[in-house]
N, C-alpha and C positions, 0 to 999 in steps of 0.2 A: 229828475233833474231840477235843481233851483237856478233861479235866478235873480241877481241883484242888480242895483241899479245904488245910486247915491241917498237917493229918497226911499223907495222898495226896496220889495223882495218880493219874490213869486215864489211861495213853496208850496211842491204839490197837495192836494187836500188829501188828511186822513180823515179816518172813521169817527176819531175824536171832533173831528169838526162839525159832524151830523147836527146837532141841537144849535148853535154858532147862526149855520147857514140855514137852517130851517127856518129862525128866526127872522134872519134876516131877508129872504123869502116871502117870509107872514107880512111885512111891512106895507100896508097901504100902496104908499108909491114905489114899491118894486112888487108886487102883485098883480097892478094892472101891466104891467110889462110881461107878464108870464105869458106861456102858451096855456095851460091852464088851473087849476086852483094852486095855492101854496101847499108844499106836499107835507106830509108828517114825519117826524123824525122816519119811521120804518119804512116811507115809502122814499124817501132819500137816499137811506142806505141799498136797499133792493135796487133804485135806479144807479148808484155808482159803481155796485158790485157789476150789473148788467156791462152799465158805459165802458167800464176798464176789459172786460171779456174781451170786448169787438177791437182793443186795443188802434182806434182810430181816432181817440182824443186824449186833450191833456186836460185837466181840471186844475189850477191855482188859488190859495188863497191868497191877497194882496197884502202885504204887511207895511205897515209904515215906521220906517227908522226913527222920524220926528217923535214917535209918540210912543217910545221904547219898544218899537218891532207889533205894535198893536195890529191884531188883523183888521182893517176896515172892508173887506169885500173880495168878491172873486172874480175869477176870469175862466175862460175856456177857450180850446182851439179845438173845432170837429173837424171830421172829414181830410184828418191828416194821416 
């Protein structure tokens, strides 16, 4: 499912997006927000393969219209 909005877009993350969000992950100031270290491209894909199994969340990347659909960041919904 996507979704948009006037400014975004929500589309779901592919696999193609492993390296993107790893990086974005590695970031100083979104690293200490983690639960724990920034994971490596492989252990991101192994954890989304997992996440999507239990089919109890969605994962999004955010895209921004302004800035011709550029992904700036993600989102998630668990325990749905």
């Amino acid at each position: 499912m996507e979704l948009a909005g006037d400014e975004v877009r929500l589309r779901p993350i592919a696999s193609g997006d492993a390296d993107l969000i790893v990086r974005w992950r590695s970031r100083p100031e979104v690293a200490t927000q983690l639960f724990g270290a920034p994971p490596t491209g492989e252990e991101h894909v192994r954890w989304a393969k997992e996440a999507f199994k239990r089919g109890d969340r969605e994962e999004y990347v955010i895209c921004w219209h302004q800035q011709g659909d550029r992904p700036v960041g993600t989102i998630g919904l668990s325990a749905i």
